[in-house]
N, CA, C and O atoms as CSV, one atom per row, in Angstrom:
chain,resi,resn,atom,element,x,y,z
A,1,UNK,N,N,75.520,97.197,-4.960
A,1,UNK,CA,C,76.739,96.975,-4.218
A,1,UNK,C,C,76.517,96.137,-2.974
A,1,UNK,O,O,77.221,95.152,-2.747
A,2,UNK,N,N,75.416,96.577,-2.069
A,2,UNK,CA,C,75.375,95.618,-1.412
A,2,UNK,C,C,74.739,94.004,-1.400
A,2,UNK,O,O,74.898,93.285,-0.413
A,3,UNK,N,N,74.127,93.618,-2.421
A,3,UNK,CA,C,73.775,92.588,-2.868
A,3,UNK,C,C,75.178,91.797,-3.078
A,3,UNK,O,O,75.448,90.742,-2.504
A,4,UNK,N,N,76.281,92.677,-4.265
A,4,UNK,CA,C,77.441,91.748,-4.323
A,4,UNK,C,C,78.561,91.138,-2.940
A,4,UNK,O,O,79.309,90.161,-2.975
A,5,UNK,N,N,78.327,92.120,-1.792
A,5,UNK,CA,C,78.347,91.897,-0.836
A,5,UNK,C,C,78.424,90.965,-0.047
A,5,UNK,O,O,79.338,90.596,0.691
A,6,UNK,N,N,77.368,90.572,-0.237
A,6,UNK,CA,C,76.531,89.836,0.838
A,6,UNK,C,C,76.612,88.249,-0.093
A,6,UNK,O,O,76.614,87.140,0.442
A,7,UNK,N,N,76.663,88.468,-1.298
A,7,UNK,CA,C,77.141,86.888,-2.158
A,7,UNK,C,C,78.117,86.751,-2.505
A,7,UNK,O,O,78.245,85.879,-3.364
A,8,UNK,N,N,79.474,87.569,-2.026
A,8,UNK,CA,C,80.975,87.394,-2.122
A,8,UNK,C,C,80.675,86.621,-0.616
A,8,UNK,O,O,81.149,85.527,-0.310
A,9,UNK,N,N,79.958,87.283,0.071
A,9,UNK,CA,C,80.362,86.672,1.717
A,9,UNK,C,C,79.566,85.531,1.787
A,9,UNK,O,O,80.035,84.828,2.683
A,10,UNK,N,N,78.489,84.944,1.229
A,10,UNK,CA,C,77.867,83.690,1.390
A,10,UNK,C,C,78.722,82.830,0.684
A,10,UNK,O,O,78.892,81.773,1.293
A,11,UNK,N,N,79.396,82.915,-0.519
A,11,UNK,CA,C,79.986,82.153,-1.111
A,11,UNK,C,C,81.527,81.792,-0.432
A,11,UNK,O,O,82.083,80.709,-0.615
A,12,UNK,N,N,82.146,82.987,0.443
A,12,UNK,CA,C,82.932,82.694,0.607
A,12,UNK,C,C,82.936,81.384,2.093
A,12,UNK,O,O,83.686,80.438,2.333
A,13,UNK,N,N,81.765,81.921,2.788
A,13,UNK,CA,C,81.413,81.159,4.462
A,13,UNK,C,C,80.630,79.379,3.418
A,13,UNK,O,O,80.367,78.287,3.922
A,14,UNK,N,N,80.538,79.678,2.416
A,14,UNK,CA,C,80.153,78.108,2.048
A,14,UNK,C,C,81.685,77.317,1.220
A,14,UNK,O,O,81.800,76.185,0.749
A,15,UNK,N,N,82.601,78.344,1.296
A,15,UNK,CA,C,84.235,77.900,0.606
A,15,UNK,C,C,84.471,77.276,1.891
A,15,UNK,O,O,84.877,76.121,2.019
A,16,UNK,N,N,84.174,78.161,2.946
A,16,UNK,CA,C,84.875,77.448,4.207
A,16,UNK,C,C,84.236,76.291,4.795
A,16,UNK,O,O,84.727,75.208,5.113
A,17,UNK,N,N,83.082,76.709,4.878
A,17,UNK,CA,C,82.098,75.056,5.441
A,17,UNK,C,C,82.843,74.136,4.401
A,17,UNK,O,O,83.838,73.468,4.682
A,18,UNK,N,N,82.251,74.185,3.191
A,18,UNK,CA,C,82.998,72.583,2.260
A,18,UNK,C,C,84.473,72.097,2.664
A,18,UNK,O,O,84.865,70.938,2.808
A,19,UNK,N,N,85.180,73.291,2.806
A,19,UNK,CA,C,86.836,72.616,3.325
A,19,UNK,C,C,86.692,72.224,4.556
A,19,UNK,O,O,86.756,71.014,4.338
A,20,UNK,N,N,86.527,72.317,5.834
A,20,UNK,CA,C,85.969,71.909,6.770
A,20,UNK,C,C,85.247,70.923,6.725
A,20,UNK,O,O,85.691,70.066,7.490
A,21,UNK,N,N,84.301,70.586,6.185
A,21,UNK,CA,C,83.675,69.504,6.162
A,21,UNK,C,C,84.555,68.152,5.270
A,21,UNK,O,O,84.156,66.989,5.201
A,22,UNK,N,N,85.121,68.398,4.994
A,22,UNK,CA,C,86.160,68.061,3.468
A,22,UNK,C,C,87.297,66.823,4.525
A,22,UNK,O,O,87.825,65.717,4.412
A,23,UNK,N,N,87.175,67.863,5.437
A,23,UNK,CA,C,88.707,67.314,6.558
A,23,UNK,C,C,88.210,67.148,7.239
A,23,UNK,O,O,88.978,67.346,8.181
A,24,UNK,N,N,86.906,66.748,7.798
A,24,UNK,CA,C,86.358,66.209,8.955
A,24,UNK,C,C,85.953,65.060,8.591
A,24,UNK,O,O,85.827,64.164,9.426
A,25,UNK,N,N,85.665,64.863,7.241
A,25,UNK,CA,C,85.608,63.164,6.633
A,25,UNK,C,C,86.433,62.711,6.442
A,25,UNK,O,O,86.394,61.481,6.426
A,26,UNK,N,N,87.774,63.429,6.159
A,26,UNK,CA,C,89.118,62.568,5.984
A,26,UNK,C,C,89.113,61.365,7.552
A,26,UNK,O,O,89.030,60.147,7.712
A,27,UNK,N,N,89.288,62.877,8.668
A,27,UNK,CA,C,89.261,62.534,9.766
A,27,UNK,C,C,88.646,61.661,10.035
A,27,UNK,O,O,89.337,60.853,10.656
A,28,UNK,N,N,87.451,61.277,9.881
A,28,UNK,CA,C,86.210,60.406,10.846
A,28,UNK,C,C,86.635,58.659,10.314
A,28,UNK,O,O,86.624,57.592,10.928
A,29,UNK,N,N,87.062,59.110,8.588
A,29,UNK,CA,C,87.465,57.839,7.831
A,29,UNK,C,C,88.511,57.211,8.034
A,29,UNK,O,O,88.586,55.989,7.902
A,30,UNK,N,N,89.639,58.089,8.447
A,30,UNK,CA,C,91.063,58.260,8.496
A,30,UNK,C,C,91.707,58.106,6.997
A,30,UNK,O,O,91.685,57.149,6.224
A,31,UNK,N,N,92.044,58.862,6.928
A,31,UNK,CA,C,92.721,59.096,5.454
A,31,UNK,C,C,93.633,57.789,5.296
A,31,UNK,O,O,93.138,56.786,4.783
A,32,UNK,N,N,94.678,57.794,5.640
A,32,UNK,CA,C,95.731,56.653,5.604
A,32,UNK,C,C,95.145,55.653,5.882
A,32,UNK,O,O,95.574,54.645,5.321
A,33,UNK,N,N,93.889,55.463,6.879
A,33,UNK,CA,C,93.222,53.789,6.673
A,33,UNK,C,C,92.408,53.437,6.023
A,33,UNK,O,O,91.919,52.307,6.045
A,34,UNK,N,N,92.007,54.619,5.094
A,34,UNK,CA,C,91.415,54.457,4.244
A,34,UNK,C,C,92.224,54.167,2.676
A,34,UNK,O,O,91.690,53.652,1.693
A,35,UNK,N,N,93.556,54.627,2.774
A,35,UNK,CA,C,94.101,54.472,1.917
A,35,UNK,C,C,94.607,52.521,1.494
A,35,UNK,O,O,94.548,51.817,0.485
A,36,UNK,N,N,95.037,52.343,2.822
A,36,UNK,CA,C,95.248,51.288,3.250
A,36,UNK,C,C,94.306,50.020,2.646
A,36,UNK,O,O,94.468,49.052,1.904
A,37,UNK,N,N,93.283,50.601,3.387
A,37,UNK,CA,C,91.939,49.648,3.160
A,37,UNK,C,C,91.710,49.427,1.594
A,37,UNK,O,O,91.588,48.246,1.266
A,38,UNK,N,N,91.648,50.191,0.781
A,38,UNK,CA,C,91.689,50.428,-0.702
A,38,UNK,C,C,92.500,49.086,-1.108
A,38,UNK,O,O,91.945,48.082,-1.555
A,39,UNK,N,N,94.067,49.228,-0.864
A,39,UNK,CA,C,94.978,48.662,-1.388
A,39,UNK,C,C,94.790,47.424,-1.125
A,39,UNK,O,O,94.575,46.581,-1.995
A,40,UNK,N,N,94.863,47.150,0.305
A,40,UNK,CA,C,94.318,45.529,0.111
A,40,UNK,C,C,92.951,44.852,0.331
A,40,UNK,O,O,91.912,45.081,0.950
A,41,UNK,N,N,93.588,43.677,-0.677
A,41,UNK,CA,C,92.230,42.725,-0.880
A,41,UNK,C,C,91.242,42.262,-0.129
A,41,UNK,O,O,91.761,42.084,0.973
A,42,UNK,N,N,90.028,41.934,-0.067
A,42,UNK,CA,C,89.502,41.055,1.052
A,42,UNK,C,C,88.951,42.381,2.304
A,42,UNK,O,O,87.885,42.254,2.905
A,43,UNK,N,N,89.790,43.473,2.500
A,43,UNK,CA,C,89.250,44.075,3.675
A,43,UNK,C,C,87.842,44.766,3.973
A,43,UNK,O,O,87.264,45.096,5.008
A,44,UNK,N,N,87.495,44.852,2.386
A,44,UNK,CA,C,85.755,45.541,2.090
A,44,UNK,C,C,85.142,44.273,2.360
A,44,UNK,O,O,83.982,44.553,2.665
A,45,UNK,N,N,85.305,42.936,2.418
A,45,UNK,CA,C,84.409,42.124,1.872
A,45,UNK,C,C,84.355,41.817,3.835
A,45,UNK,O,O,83.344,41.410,4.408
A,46,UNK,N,N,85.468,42.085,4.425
A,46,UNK,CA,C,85.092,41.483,5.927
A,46,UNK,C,C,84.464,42.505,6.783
A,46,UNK,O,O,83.933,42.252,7.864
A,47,UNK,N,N,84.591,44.196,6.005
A,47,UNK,CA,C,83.934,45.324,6.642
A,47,UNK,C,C,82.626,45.305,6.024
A,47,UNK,O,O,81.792,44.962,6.862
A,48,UNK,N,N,82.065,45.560,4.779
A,48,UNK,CA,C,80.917,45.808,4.182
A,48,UNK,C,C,80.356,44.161,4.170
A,48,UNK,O,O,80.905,43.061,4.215
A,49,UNK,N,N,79.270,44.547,4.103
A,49,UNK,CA,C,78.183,42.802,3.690
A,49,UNK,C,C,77.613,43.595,2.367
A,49,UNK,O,O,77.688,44.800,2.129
A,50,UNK,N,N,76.952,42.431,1.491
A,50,UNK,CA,C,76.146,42.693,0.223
A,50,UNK,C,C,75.458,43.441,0.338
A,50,UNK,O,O,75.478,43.973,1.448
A,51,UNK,N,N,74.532,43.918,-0.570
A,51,UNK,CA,C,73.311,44.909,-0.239
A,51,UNK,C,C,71.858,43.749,-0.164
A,51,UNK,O,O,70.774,44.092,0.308
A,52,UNK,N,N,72.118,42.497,-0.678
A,52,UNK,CA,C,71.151,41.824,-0.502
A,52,UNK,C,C,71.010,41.284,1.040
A,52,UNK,O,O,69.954,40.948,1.576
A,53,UNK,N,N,72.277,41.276,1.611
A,53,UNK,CA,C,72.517,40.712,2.984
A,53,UNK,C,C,72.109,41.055,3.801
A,53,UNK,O,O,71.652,40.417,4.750
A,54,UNK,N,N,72.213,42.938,3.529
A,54,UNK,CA,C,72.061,43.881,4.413
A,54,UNK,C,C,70.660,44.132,4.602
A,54,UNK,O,O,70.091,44.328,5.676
A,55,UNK,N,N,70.168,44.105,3.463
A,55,UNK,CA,C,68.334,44.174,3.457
A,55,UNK,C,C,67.826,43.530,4.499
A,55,UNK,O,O,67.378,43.925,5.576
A,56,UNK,N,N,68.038,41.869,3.748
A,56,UNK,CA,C,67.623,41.043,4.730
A,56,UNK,C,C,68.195,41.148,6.541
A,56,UNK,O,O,67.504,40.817,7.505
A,57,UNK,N,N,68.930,41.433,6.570
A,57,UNK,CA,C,69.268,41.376,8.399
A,57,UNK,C,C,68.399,42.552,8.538
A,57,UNK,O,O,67.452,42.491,9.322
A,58,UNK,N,N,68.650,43.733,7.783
A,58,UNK,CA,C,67.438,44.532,8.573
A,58,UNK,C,C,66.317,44.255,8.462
A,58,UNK,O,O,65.703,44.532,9.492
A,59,UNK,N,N,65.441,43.642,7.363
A,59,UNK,CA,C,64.152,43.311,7.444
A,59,UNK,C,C,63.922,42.010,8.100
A,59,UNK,O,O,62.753,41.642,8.211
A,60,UNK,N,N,65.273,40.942,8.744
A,60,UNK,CA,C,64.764,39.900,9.208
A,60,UNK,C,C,63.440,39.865,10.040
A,60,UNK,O,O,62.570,39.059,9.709
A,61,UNK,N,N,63.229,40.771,11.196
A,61,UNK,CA,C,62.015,40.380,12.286
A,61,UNK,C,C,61.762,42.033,12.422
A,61,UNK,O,O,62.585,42.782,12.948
A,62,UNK,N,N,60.231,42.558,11.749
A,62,UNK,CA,C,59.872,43.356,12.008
A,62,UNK,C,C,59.581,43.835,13.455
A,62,UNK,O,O,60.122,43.134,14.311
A,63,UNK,N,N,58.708,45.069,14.000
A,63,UNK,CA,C,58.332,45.219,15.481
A,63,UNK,C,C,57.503,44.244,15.590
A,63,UNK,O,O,57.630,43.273,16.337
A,64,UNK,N,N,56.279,44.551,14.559
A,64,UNK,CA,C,55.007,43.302,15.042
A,64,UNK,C,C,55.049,42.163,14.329
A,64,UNK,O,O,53.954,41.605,14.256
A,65,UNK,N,N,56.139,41.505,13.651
A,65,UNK,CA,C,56.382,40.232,13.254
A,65,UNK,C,C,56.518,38.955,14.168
A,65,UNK,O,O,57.260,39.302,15.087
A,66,UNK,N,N,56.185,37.767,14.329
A,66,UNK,CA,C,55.933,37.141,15.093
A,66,UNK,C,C,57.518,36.402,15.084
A,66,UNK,O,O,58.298,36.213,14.151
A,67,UNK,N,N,57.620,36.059,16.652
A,67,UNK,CA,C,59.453,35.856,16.882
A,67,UNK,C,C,59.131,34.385,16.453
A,67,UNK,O,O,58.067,33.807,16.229
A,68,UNK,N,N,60.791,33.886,16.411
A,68,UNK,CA,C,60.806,32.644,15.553
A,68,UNK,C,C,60.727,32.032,16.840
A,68,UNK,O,O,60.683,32.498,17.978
A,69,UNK,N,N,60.715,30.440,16.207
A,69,UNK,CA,C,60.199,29.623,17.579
A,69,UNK,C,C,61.477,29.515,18.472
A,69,UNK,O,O,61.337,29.869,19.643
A,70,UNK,N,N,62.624,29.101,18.096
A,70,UNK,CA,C,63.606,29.209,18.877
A,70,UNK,C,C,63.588,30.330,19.961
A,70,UNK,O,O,63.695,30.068,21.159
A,71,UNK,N,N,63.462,31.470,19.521
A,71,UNK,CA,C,63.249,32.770,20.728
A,71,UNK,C,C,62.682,32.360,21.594
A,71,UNK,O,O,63.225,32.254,22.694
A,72,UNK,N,N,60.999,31.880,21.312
A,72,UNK,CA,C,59.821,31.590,22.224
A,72,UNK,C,C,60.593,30.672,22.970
A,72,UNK,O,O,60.571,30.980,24.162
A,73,UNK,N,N,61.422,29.433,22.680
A,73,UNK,CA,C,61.787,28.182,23.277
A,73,UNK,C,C,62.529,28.911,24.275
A,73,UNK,O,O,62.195,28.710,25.443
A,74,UNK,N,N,63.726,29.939,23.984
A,74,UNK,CA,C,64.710,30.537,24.850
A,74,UNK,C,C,63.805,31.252,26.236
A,74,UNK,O,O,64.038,31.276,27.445
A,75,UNK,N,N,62.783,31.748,25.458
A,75,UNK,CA,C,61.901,33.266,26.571
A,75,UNK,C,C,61.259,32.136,27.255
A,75,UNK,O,O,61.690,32.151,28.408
A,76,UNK,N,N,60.323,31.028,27.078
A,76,UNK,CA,C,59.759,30.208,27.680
A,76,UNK,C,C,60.672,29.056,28.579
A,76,UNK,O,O,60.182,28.457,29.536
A,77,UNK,N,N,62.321,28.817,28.025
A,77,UNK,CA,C,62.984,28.355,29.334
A,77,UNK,C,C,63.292,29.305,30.469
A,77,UNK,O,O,63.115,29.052,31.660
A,78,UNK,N,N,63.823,30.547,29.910
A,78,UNK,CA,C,63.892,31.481,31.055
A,78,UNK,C,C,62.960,31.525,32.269
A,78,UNK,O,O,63.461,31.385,33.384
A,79,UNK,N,N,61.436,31.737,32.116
A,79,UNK,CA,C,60.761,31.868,32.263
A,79,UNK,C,C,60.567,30.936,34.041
A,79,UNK,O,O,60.600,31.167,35.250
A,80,UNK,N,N,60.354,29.774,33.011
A,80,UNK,CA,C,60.208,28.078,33.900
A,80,UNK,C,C,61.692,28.291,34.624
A,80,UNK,O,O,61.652,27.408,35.481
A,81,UNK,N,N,62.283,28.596,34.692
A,81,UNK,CA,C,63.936,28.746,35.126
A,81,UNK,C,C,63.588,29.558,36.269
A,81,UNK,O,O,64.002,29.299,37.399
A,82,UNK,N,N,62.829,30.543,35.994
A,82,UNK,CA,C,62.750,31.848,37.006
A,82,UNK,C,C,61.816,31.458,38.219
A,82,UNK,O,O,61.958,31.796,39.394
A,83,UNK,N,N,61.019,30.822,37.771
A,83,UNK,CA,C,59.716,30.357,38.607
A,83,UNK,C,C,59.844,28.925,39.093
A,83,UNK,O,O,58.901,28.488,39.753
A,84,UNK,N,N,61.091,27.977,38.808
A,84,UNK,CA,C,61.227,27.179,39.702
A,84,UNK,C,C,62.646,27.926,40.590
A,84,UNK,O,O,63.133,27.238,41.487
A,85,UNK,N,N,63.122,28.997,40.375
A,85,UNK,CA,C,64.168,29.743,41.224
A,85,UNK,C,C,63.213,30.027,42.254
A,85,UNK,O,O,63.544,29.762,43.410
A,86,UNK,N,N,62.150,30.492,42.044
A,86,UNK,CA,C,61.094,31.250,43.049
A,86,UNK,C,C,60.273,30.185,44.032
A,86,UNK,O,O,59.921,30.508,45.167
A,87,UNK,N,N,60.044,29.041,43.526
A,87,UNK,CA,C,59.722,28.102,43.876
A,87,UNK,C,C,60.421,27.848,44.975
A,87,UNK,O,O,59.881,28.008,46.069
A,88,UNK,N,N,61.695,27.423,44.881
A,88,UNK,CA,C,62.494,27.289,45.758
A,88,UNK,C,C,62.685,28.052,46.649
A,88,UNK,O,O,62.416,27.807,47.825
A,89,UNK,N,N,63.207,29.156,46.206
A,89,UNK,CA,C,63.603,29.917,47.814
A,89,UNK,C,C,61.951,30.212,48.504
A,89,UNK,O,O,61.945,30.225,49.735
A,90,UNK,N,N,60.943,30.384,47.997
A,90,UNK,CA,C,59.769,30.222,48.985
A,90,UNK,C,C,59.389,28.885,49.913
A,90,UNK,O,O,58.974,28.843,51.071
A,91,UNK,N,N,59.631,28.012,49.148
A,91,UNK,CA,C,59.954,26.823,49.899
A,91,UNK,C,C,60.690,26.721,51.019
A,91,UNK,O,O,60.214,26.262,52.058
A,92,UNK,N,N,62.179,27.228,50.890
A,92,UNK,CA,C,62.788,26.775,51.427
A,92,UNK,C,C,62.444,27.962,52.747
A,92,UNK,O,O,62.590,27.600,53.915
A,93,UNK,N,N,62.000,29.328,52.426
A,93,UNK,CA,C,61.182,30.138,53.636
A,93,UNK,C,C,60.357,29.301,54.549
A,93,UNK,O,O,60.565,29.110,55.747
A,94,UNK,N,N,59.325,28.795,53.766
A,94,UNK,CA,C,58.483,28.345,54.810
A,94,UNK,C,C,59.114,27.203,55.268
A,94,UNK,O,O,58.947,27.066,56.480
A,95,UNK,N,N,59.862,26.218,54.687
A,95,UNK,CA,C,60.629,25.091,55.677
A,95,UNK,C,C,61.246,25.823,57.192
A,95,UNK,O,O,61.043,25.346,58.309
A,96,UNK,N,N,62.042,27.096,56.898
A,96,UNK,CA,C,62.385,27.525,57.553
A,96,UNK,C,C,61.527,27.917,59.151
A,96,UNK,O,O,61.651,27.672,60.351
A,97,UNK,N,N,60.854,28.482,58.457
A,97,UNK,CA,C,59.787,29.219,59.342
A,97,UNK,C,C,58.886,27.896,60.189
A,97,UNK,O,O,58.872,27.836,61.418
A,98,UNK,N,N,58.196,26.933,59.344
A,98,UNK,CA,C,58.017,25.561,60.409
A,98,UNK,C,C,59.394,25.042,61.163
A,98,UNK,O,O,59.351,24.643,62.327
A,99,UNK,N,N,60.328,25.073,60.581
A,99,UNK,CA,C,61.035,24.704,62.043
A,99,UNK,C,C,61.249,25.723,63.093
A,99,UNK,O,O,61.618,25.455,64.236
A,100,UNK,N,N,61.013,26.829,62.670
A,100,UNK,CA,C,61.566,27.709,63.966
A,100,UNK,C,C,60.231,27.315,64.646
A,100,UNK,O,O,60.458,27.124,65.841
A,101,UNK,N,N,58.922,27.120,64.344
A,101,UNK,CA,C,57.591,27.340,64.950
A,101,UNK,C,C,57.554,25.451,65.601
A,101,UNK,O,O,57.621,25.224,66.809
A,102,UNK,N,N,57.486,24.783,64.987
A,102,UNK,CA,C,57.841,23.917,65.810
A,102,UNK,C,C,58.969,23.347,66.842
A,102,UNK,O,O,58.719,22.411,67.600
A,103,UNK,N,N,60.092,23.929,66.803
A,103,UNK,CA,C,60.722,24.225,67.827
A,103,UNK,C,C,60.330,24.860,69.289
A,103,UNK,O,O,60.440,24.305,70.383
A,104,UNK,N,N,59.809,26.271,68.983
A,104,UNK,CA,C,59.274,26.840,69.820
A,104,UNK,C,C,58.139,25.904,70.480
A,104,UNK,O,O,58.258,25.710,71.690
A,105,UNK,N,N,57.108,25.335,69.852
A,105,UNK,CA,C,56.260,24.474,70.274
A,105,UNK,C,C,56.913,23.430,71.321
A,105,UNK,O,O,56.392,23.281,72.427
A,106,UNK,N,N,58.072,22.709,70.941
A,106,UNK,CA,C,58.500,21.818,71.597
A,106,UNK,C,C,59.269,22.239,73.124
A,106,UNK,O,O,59.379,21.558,74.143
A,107,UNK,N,N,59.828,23.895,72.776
A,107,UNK,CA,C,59.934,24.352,74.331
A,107,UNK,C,C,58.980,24.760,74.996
A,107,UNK,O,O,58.674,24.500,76.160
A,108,UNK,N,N,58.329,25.640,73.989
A,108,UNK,CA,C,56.786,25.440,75.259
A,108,UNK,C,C,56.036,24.351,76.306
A,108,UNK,O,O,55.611,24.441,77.458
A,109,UNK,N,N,56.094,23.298,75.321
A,109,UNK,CA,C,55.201,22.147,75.974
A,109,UNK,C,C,56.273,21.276,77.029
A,109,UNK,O,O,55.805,20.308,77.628
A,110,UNK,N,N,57.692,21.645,77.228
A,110,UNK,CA,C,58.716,20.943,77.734
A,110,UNK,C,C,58.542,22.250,78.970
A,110,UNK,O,O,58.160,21.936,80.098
A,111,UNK,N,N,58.744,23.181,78.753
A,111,UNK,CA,C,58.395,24.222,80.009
A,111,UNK,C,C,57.076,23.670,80.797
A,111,UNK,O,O,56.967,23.405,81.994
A,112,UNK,N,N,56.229,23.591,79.882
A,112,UNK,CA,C,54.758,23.904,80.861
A,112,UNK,C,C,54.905,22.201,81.855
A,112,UNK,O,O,54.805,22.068,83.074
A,113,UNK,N,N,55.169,21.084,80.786
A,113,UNK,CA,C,55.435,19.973,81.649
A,113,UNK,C,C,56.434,19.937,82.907
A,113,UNK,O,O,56.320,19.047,83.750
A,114,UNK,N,N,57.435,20.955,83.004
A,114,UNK,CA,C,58.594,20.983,83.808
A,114,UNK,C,C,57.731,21.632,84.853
A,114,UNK,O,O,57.857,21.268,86.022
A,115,UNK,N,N,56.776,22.658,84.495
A,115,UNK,CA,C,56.103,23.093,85.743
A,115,UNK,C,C,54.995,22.621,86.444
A,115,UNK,O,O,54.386,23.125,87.388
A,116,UNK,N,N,54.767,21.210,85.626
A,116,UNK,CA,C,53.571,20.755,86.243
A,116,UNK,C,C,54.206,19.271,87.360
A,116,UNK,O,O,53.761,18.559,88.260
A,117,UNK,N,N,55.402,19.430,86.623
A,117,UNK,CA,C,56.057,18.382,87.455
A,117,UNK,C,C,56.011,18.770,88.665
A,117,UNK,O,O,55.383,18.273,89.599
A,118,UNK,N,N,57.105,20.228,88.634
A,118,UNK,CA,C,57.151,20.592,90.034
A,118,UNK,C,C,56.414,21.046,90.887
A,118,UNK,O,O,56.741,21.258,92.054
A,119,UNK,N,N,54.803,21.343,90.154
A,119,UNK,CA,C,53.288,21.689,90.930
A,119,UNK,C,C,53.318,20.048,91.484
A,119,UNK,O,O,52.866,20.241,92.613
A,120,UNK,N,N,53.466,19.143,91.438
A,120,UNK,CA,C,53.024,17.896,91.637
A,120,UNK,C,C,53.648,17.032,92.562
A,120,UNK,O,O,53.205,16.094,93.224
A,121,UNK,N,N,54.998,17.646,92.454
A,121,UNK,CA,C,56.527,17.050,93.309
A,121,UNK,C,C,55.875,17.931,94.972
A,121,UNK,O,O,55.549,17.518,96.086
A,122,UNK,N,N,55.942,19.193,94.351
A,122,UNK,CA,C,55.920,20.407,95.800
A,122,UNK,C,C,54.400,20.068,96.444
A,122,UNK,O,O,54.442,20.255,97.660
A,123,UNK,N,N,53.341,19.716,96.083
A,123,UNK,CA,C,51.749,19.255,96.267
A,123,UNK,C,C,51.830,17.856,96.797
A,123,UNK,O,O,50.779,17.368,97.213
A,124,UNK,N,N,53.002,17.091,96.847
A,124,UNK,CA,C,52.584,15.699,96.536
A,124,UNK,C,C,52.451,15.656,98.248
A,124,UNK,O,O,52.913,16.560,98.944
A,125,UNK,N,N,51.900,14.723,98.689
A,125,UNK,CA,C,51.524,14.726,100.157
A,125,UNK,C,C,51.981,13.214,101.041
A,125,UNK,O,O,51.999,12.972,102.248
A,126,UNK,N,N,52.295,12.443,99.942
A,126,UNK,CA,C,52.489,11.036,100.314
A,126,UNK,C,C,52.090,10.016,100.919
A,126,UNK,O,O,52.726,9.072,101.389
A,127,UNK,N,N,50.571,10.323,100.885
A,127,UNK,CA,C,49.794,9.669,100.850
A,127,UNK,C,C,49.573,8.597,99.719
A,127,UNK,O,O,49.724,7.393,99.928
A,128,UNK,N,N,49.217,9.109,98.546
A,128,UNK,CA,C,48.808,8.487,97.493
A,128,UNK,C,C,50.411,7.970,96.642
A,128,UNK,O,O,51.544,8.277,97.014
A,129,UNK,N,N,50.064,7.185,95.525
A,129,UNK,CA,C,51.555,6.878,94.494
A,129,UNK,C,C,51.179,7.736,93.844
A,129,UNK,O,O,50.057,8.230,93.730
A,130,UNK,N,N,52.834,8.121,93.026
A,130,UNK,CA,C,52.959,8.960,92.540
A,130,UNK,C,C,51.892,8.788,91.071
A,130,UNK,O,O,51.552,7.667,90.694
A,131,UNK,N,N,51.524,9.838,90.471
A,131,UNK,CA,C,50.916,10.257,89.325
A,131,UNK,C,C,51.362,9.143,88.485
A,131,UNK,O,O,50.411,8.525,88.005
A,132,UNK,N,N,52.568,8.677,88.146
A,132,UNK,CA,C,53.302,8.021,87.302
A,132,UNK,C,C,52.468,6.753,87.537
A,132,UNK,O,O,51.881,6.280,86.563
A,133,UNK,N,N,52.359,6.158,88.735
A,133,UNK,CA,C,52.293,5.000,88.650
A,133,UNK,C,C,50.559,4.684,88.776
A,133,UNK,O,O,50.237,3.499,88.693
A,134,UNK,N,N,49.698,5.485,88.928
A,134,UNK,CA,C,48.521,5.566,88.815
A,134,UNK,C,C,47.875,5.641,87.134
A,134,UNK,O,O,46.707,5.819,86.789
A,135,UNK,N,N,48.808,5.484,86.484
A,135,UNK,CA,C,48.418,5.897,84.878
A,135,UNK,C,C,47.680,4.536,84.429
A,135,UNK,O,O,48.217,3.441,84.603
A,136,UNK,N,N,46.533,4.670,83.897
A,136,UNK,CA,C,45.973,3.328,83.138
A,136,UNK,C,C,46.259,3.475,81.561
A,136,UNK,O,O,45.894,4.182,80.622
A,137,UNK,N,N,47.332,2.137,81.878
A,137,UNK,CA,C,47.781,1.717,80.298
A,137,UNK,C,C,46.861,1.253,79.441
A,137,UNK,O,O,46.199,0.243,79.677
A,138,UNK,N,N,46.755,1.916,78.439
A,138,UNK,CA,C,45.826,0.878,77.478
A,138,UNK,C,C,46.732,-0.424,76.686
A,138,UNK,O,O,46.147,-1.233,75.965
């Protein structure tokens, strides 16, 4: 008795899984667009591909199959693309950076001359000509 039990109740919990499962493929398919799809022409041939088609796109390029050259051409412009991008803006850093540094240079040496002027103006005794005119031209 309890054996029949227990396989009235497995049989019945596998009545219910199959109907359930039954209407969850209607669902996923859609019944009516699937009905649809049936009726007219042409709509398998723009949803499904061949089975020879299908092979091939999946077996086109294995993991360790070697990429076609076009790829390499694409990965190798990227590449040169990226590294004259890099090129540039480092460039254009250090352009940057020499002008700020030669700038600075050019106020420095315009300061230190402004103060040697006026060591020379405030010193000058007037005796002698000025610095200026004592210069031997070559």
């Amino acid at each position: 008795m309890p054996g029949r039990k227990a396989l009235l109740l497995s049989c019945l919990s596998a009545l219910v899984l199959l109907s359930t499962l039954r209407e969850g493929t209607r669902a996923s398919v859609g019944g009516r667009q699937a009905a649809e799809a049936r009726e007219v022409p042409g709509v398998q041939q723009k949803i499904f591909m061949q089975e020879s088609d299908a092979s091939s796109f999946l077996q086109r390029r294995g993991r360790r199959s070697p990429k076609l050259h076009g790829e390499v051409n694409a990965e190798n412009r990227q590449k040169l693309r990226a590294d004259e991008l890099r090129r540039e803006y480092y460039e254009e850093q250090r352009n940057k950076f020499e002008n700020l540094a030669e700038e600075q240079k050019d106020e420095q040496e315009e300061r230190s001359w402004e103060a040697v002027e006026q060591w020379r103006q405030w010193h000058y005794d007037g005796l002698f000509p000025s610095y200026l005119y004592d210069r031997h031209h070559i």
